[in-house]
Backbone as JSON Lines, residues from 0, in Angstrom:
{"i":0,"aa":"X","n":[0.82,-1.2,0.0],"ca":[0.0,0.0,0.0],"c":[0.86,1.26,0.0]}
{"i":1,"aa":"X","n":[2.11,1.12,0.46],"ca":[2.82,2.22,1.02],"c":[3.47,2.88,-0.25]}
{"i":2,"aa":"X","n":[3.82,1.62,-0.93],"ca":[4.79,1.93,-2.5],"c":[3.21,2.26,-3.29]}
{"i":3,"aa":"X","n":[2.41,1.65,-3.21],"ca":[1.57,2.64,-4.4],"c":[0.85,4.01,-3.77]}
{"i":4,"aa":"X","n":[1.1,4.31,-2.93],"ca":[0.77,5.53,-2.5],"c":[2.16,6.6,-2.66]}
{"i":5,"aa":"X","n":[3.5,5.73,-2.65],"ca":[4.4,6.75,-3.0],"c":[4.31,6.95,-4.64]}
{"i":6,"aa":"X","n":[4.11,6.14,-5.32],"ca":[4.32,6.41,-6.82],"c":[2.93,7.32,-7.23]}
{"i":7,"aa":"X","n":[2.32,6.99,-6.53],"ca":[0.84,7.65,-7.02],"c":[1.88,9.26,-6.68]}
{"i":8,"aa":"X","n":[2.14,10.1,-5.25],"ca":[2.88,10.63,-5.17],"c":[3.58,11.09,-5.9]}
{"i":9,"aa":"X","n":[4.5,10.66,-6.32],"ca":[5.78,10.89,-7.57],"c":[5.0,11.42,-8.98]}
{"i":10,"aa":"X","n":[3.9,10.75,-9.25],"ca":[3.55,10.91,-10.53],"c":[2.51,12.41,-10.53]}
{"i":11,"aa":"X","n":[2.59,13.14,-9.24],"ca":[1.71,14.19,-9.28],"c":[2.55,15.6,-9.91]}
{"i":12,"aa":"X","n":[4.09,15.05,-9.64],"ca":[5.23,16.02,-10.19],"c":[5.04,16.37,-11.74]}
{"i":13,"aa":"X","n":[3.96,15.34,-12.36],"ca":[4.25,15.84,-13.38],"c":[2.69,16.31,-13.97]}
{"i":14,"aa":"X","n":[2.24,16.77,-13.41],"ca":[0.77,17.33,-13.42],"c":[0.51,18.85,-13.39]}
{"i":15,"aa":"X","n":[0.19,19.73,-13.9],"ca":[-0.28,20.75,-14.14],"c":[-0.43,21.54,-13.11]}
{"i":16,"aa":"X","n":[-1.2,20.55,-11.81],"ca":[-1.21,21.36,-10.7],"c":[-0.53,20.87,-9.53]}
{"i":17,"aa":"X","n":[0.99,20.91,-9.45],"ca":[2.11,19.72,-9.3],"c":[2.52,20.88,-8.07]}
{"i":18,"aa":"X","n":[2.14,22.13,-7.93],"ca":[2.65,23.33,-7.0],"c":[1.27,22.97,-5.42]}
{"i":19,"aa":"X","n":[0.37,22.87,-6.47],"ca":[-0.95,22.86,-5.3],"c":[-1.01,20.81,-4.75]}
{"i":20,"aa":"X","n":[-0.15,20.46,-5.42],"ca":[-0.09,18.9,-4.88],"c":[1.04,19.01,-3.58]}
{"i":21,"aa":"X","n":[1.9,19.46,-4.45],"ca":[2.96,19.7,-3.07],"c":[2.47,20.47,-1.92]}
{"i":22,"aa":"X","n":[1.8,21.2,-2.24],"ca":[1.16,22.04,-0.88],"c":[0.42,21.02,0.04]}
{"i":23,"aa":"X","n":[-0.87,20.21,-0.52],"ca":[-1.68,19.33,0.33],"c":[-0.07,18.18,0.72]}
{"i":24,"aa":"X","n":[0.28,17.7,-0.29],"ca":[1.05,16.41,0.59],"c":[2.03,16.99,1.68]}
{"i":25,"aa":"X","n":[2.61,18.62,1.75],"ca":[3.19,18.79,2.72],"c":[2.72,18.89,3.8]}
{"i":26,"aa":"X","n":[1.77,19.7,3.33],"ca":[0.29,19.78,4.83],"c":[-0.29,18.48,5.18]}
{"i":27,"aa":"X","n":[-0.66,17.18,4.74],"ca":[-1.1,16.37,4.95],"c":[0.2,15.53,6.04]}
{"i":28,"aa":"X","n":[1.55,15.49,5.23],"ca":[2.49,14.56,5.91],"c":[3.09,15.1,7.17]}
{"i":29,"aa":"X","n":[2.63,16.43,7.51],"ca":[2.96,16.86,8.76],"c":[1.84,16.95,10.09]}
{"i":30,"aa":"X","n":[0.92,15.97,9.56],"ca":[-0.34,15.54,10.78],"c":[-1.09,14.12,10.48]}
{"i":31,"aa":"X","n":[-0.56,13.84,9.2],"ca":[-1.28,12.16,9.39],"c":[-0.26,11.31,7.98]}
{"i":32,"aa":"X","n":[-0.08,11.9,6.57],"ca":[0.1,11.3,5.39],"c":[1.49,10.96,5.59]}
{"i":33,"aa":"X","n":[1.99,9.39,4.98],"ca":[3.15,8.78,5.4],"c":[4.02,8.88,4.43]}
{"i":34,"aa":"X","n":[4.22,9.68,3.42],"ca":[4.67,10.49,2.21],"c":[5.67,11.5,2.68]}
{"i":35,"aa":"X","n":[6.56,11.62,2.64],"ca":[7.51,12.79,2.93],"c":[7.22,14.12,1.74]}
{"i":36,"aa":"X","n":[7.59,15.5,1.26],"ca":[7.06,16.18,0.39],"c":[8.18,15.86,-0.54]}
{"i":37,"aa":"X","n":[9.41,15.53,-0.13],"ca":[10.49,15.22,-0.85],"c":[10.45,14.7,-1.98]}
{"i":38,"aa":"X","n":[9.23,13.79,-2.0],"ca":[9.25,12.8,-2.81],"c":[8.39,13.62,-4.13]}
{"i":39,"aa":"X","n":[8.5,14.36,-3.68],"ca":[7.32,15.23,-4.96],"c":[8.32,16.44,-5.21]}
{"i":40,"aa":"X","n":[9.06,16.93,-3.89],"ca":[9.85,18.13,-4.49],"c":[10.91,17.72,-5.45]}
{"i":41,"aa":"X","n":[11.7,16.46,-5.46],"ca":[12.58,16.57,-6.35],"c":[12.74,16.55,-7.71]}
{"i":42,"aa":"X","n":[11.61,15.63,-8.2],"ca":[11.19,15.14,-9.48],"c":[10.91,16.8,-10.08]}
{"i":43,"aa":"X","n":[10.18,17.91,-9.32],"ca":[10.12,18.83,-9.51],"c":[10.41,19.7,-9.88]}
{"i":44,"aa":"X","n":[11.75,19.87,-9.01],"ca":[13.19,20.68,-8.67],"c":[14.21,20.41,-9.97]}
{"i":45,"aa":"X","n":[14.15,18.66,-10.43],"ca":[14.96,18.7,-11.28],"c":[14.46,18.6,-12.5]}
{"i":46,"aa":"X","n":[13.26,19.32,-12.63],"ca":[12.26,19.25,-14.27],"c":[12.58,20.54,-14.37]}
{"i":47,"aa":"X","n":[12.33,21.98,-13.42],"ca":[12.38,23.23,-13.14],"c":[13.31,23.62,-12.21]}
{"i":48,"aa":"X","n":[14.75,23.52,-12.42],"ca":[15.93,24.01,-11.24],"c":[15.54,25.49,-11.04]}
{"i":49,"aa":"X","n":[15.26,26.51,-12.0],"ca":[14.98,27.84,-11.9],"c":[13.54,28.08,-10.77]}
{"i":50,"aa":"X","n":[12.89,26.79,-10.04],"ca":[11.98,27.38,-9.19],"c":[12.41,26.42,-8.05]}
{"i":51,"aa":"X","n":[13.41,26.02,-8.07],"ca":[13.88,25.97,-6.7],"c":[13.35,26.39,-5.25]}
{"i":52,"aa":"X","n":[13.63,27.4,-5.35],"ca":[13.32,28.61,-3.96],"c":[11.61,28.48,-4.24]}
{"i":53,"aa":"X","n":[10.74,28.45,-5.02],"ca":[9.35,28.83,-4.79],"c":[8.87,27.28,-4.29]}
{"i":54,"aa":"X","n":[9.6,25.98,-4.7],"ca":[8.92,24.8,-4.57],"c":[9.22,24.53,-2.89]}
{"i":55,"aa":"X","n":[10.72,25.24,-2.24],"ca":[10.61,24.53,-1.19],"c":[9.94,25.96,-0.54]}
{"i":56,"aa":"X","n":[9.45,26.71,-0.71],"ca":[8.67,27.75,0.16],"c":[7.01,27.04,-0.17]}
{"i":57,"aa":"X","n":[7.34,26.65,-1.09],"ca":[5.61,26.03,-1.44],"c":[5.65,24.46,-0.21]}
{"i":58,"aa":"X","n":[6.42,24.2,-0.21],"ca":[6.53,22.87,0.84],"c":[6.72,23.44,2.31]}
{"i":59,"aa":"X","n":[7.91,24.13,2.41],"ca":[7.33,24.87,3.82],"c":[6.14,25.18,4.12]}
{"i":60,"aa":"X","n":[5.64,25.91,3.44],"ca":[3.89,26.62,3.62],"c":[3.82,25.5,4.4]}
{"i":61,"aa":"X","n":[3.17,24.56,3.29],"ca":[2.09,23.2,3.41],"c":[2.37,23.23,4.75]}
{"i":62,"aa":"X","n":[3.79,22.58,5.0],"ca":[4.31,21.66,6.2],"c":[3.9,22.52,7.29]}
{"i":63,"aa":"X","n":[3.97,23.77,7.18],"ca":[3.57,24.6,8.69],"c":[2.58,24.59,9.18]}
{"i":64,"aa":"X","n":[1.59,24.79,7.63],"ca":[0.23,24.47,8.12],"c":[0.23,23.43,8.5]}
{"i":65,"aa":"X","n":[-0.35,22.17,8.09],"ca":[0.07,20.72,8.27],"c":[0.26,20.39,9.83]}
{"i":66,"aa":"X","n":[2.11,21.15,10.61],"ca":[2.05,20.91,11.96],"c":[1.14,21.24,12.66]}
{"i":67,"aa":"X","n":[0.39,22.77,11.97],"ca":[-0.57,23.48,13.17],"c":[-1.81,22.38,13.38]}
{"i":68,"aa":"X","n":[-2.02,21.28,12.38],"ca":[-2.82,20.88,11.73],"c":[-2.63,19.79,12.99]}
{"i":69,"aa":"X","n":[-1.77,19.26,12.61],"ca":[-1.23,18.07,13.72],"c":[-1.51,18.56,15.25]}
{"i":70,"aa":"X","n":[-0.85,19.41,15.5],"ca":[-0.95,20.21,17.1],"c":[-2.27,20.09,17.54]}
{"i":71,"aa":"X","n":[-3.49,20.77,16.57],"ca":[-5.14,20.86,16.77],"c":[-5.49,19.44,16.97]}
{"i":72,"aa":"X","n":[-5.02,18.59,16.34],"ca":[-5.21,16.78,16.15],"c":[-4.71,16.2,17.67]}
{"i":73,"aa":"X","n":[-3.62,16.54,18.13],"ca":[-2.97,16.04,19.06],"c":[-4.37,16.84,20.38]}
{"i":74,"aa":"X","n":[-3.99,18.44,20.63],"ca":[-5.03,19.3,21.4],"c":[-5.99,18.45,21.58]}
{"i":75,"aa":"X","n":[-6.8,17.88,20.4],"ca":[-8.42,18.13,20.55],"c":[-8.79,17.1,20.23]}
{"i":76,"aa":"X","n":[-8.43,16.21,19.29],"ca":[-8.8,14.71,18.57],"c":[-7.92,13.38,19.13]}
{"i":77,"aa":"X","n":[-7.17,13.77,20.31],"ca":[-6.08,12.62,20.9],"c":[-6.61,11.14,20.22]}
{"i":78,"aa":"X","n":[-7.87,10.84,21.7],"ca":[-8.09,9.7,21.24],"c":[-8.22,9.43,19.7]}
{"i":79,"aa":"X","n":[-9.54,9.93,19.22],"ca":[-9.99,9.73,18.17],"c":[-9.01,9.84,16.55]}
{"i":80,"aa":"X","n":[-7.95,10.51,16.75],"ca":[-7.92,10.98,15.09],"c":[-6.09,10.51,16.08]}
{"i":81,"aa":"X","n":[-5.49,11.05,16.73],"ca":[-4.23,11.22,16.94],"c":[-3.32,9.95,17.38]}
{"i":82,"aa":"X","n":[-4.26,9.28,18.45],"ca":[-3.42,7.61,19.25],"c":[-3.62,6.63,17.85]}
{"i":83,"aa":"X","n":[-4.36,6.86,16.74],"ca":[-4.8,6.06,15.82],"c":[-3.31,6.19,14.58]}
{"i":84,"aa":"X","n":[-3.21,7.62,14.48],"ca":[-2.37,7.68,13.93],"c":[-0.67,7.4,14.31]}
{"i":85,"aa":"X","n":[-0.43,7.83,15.81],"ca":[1.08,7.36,16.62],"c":[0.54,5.32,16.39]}
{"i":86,"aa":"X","n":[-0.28,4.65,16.46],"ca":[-0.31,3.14,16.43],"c":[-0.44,2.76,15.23]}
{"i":87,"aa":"X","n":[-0.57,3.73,14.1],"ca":[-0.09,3.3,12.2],"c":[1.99,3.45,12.66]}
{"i":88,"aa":"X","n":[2.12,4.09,13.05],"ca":[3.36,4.59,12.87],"c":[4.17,3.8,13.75]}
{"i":89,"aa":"X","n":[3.7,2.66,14.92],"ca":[4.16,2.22,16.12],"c":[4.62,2.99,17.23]}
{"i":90,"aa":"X","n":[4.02,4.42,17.4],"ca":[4.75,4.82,18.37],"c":[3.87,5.39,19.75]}
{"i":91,"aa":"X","n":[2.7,4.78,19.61],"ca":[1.99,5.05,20.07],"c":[2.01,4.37,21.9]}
{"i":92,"aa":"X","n":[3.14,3.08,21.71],"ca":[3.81,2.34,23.48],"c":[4.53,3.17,24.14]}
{"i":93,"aa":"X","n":[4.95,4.89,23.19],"ca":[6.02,5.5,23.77],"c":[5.38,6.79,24.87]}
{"i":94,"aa":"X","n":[3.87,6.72,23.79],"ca":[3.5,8.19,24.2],"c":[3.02,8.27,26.05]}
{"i":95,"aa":"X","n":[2.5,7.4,26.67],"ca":[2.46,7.35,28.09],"c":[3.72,7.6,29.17]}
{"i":96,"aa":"X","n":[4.51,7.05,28.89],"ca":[5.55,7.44,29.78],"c":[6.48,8.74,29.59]}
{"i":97,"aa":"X","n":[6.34,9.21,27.86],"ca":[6.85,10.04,27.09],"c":[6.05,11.49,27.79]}
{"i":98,"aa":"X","n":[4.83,11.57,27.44],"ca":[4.0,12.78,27.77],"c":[4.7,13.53,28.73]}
{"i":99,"aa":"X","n":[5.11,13.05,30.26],"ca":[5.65,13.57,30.98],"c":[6.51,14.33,30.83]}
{"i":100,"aa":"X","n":[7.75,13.96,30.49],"ca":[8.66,14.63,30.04],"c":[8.62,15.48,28.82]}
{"i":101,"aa":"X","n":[7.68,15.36,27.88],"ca":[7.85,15.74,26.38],"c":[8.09,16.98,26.45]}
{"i":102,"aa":"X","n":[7.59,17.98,27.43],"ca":[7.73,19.39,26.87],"c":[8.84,19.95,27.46]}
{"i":103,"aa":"X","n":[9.3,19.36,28.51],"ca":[11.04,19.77,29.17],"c":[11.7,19.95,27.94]}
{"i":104,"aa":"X","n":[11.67,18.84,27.09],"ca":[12.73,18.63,25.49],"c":[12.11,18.77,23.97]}
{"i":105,"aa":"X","n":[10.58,18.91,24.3],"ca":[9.99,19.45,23.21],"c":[9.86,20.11,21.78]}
{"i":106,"aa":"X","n":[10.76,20.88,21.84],"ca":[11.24,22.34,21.24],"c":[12.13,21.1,20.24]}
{"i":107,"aa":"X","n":[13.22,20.29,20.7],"ca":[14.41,20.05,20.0],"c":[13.66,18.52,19.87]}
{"i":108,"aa":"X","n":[12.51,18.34,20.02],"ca":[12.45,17.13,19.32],"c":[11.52,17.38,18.28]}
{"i":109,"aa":"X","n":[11.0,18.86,18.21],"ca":[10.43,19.31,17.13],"c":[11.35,19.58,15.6]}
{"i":110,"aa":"X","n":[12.62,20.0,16.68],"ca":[14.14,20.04,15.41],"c":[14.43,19.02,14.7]}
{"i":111,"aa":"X","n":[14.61,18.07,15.91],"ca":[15.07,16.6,15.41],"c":[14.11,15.93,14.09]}
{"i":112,"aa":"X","n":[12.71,15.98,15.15],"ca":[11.55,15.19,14.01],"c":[11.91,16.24,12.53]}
{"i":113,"aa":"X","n":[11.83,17.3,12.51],"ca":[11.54,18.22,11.39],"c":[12.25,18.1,10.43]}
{"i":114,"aa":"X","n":[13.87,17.71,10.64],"ca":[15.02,17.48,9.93],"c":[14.94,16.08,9.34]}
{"i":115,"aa":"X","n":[14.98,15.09,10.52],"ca":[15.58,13.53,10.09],"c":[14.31,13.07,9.48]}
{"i":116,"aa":"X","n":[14.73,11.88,9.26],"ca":[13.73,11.1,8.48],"c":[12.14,10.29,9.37]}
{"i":117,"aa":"X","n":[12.41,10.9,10.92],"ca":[11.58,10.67,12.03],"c":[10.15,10.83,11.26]}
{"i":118,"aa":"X","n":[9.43,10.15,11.11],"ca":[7.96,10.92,11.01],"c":[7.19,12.09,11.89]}
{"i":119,"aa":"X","n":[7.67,13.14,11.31],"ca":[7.21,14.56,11.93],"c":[6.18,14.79,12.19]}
{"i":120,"aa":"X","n":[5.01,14.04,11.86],"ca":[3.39,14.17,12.25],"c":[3.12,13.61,13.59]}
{"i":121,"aa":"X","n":[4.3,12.75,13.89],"ca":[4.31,12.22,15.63],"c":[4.5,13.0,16.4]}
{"i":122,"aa":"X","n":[5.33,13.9,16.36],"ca":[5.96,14.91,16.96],"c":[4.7,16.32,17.1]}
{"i":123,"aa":"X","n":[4.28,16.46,15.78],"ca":[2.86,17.36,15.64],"c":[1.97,17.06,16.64]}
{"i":124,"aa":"X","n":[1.68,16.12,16.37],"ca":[0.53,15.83,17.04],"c":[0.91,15.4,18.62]}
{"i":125,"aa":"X","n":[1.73,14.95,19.46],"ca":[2.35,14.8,20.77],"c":[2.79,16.37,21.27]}
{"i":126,"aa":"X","n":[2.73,17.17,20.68],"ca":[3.15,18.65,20.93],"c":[2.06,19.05,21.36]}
{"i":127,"aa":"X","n":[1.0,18.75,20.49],"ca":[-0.66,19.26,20.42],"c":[-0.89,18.17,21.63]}
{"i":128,"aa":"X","n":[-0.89,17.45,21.9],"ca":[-1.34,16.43,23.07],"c":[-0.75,16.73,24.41]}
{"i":129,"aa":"X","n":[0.51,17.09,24.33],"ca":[0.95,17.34,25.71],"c":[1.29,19.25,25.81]}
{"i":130,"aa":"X","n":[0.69,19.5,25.2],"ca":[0.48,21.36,25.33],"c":[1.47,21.73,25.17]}
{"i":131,"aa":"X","n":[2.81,21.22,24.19],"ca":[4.31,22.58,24.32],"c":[3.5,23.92,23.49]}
{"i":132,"aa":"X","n":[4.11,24.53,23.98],"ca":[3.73,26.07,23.82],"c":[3.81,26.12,22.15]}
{"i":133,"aa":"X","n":[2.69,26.66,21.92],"ca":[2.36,26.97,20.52],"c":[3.29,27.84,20.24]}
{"i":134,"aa":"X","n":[4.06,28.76,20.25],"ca":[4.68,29.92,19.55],"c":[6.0,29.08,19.23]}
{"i":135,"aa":"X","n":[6.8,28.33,20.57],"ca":[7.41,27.94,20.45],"c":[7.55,26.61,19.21]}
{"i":136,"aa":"X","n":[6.72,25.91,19.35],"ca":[6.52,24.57,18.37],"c":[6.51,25.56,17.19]}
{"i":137,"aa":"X","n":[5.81,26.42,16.75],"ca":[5.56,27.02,15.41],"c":[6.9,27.3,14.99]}
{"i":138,"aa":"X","n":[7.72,27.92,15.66],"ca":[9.45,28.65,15.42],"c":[10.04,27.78,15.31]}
{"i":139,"aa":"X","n":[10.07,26.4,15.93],"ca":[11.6,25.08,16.27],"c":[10.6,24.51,14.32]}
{"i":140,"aa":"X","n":[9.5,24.58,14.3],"ca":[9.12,23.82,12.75],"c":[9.23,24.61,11.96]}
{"i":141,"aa":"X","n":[9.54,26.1,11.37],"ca":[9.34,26.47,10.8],"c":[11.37,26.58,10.46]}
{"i":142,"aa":"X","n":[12.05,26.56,11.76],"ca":[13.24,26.43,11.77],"c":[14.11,25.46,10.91]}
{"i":143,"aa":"X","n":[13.24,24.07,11.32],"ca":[13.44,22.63,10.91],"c":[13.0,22.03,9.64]}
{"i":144,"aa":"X","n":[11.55,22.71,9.5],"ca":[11.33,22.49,7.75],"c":[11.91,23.27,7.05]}
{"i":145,"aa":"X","n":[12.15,24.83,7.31],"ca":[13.26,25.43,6.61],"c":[14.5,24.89,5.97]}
{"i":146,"aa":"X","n":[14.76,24.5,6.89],"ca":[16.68,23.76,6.96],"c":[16.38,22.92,5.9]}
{"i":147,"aa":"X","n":[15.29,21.95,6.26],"ca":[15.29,20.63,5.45],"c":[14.75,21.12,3.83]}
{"i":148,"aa":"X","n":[14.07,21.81,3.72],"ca":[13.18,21.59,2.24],"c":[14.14,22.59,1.65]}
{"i":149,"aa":"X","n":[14.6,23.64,2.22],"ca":[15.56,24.76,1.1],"c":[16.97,24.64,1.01]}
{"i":150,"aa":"X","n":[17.27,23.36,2.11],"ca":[18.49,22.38,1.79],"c":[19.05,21.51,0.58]}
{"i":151,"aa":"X","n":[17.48,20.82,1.0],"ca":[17.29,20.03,-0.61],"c":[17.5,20.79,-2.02]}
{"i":152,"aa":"X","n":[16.36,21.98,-1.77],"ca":[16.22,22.67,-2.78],"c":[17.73,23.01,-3.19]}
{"i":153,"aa":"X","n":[18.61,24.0,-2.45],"ca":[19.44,24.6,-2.92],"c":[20.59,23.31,-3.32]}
{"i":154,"aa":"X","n":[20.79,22.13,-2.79],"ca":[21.53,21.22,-3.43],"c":[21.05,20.37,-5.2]}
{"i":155,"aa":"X","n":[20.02,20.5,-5.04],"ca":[19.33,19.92,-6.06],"c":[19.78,21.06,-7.36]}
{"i":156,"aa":"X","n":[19.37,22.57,-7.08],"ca":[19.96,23.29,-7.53],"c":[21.01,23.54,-8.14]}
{"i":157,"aa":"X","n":[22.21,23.23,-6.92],"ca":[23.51,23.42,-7.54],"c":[23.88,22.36,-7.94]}
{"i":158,"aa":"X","n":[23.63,20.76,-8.18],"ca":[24.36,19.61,-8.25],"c":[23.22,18.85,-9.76]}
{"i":159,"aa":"X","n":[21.69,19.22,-9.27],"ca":[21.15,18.63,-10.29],"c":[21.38,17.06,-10.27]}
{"i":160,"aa":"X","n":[20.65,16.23,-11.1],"ca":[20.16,15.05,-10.69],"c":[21.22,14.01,-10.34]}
{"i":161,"aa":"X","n":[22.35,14.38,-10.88],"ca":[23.83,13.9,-9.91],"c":[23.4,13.37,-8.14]}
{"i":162,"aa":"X","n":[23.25,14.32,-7.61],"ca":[23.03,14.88,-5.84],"c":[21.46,13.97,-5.38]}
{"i":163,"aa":"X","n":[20.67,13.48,-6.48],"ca":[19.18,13.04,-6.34],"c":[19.63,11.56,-5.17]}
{"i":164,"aa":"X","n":[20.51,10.52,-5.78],"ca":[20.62,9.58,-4.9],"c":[21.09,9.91,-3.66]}
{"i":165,"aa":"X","n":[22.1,10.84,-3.45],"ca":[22.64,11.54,-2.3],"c":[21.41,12.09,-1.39]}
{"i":166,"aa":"X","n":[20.55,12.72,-1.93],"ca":[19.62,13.2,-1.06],"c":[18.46,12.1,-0.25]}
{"i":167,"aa":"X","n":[18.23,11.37,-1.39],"ca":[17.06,9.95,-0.91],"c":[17.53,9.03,-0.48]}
{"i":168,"aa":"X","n":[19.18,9.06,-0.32],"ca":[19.62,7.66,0.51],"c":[20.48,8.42,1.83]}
{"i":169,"aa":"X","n":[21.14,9.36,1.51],"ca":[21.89,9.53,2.43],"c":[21.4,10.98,3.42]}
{"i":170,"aa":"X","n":[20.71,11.46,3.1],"ca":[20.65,13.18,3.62],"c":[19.86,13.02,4.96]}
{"i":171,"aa":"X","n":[19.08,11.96,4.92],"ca":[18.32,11.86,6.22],"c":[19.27,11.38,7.26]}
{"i":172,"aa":"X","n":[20.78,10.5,6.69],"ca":[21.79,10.18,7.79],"c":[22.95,11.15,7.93]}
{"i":173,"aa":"X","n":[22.98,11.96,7.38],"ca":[23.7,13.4,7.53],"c":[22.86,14.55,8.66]}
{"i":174,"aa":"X","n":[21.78,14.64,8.56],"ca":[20.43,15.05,9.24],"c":[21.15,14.09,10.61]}
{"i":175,"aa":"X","n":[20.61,13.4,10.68],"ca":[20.85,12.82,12.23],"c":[22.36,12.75,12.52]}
{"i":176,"aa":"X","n":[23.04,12.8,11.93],"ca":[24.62,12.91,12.44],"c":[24.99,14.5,12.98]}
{"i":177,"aa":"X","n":[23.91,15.25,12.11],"ca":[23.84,16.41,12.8],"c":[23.5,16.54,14.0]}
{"i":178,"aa":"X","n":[22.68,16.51,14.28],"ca":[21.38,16.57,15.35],"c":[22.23,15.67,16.41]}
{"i":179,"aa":"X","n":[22.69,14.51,16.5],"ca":[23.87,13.43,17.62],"c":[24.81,15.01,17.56]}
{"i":180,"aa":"X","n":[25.72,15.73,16.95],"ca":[26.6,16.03,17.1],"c":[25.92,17.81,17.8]}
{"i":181,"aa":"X","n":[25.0,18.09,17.6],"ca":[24.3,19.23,18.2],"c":[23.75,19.09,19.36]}
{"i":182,"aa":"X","n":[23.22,17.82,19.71],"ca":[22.99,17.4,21.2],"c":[23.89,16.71,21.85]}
{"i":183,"aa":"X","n":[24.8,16.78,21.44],"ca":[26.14,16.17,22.19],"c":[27.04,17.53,22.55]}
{"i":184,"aa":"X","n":[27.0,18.56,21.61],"ca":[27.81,19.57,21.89],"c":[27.01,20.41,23.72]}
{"i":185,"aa":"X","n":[25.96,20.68,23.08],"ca":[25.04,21.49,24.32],"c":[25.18,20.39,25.68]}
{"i":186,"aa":"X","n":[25.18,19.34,25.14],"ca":[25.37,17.84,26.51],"c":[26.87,18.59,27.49]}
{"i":187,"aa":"X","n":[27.78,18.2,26.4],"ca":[29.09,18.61,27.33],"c":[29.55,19.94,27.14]}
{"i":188,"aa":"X","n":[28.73,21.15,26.98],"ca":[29.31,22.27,27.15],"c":[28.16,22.41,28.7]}
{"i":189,"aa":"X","n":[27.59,21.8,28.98],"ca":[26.41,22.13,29.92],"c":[26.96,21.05,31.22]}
{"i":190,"aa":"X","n":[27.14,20.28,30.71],"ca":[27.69,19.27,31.72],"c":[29.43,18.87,32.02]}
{"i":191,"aa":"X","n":[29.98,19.3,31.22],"ca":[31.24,19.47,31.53],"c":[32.18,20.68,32.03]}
C-alpha cells in the first residue's frame, strides 16, 4: 500500500497542478500522510531548477500548516484521530511514559523530528497532546522544515540530478549525524 501511495505521489510532479499537490502532501504529511514532500519536491526541482526557492517555500507553507494541523489533532482529537495515527506509525507504546517529560525537550524534538527522516506528524501531534507552547513549536518547525526543504532545494539546484541519490539515501543520515553532534555539543558544554 505504502509503495503505491508513493508512486501515485511521484507521478503528481508531473501534473499541471504539481505546485498545489505539493502544498496538500506537505500539509497532509505533517499531521497524518506517510509520504515525505520530498518525494514530490525533487522530481520537480529537477524538471524546473529555476523554481527551486518557490517549490521549497511552497513545501514549507504546506508543512507549517500541516504541523498546526497536527498540534489541533494532538489538542483536541487525541483519542480519536491522533493515538490512531502514533499506532499506524508504532509509536503510540512510547507516548504514556513520554508525555511527561515531552515538553522539558519538546522544542528540540520538534528540530530533530523536522530534519531527520523521524515521522514529523508524531511529533505534531504529541506537541498538540501534551500542550508545548504553541509559539514555540511554530518557530523550532518552521526552523526545521526550513533547513530541510531549502536544503534540498538549494543542493538539487547546484548539483542537479547527480546529488538526487545523495539526497534519498543519504541526507536523512547526515540530518541525524547532525542533530547526535548538536545534542552532544550542548550535553558537554552544559555538563562538563
Amino acid at each position: 500500500m505504502i509503495r503505491r501511495l508513493y508512486d501515485w505521489t511521484i507521478r503528481l510532479a508531473d501534473t499541471p497542478h504539481a505546485m498545489w499537490a505539493l502544498f496538500i502532501v506537505a500539509f497532509a504529511e505533517s499531521s497524518v500522510f506517510p509520504i515525505p514532500p520530498d518525494a514530490l519536491m525533487i522530481p520537480m526541482i529537477l524538471a524546473r531548477p529555476g523554481r527551486a526557492w518557490r517549490i521549497a517555500a511552497v513545501a514549507l507553507a504546506g508543512s507549517l500548516l500541516g504541523a498546526l494541523g497536527g498540534y489541533v489533532i494532538g489538542a483536541t482529537l487525541f483519542e480519536s484521530v491522533g493515538r490512531p495515527v502514533l499506532e499506524f506509525f508504532g509509536k503510540d507504546v512510547y507516548f504514556d511514559g513520554f508525555s511527561d517529560r515531552y515538553n522539558d525537550y519538546g522544542v528540540w524534538a520538534v528540530l530533530v523530528a523536522g530534519v531527520t527522516p523521524f515521522p514529523f506528524k508524531v511529533i505534531t501531534i504529541l506537541s498538540g497532546a501534551t500542550g508545548l507552547n504553541l509559539v514555540a513549536f511554530l518557530l523550532m518547525s518552521l526552523v526545521a522544515r526550513g533547513l530541510r526543504f531549502f536544503l534540498v532545494a538549494a543542493l538539487l539546484w547546484q548539483f542537479g540530478a547527480p546529488i538526487r541519490d545523495f539526497i534519498e539515501r543519504r541526507l536523512g543520515l547526515v540530518f541525524v549525524a547532525f542533530v547526535v553532534i548538536l545534542i552532544g555539543g550542548f550535553y558537554a558544554t552544559r555538563y562538563m
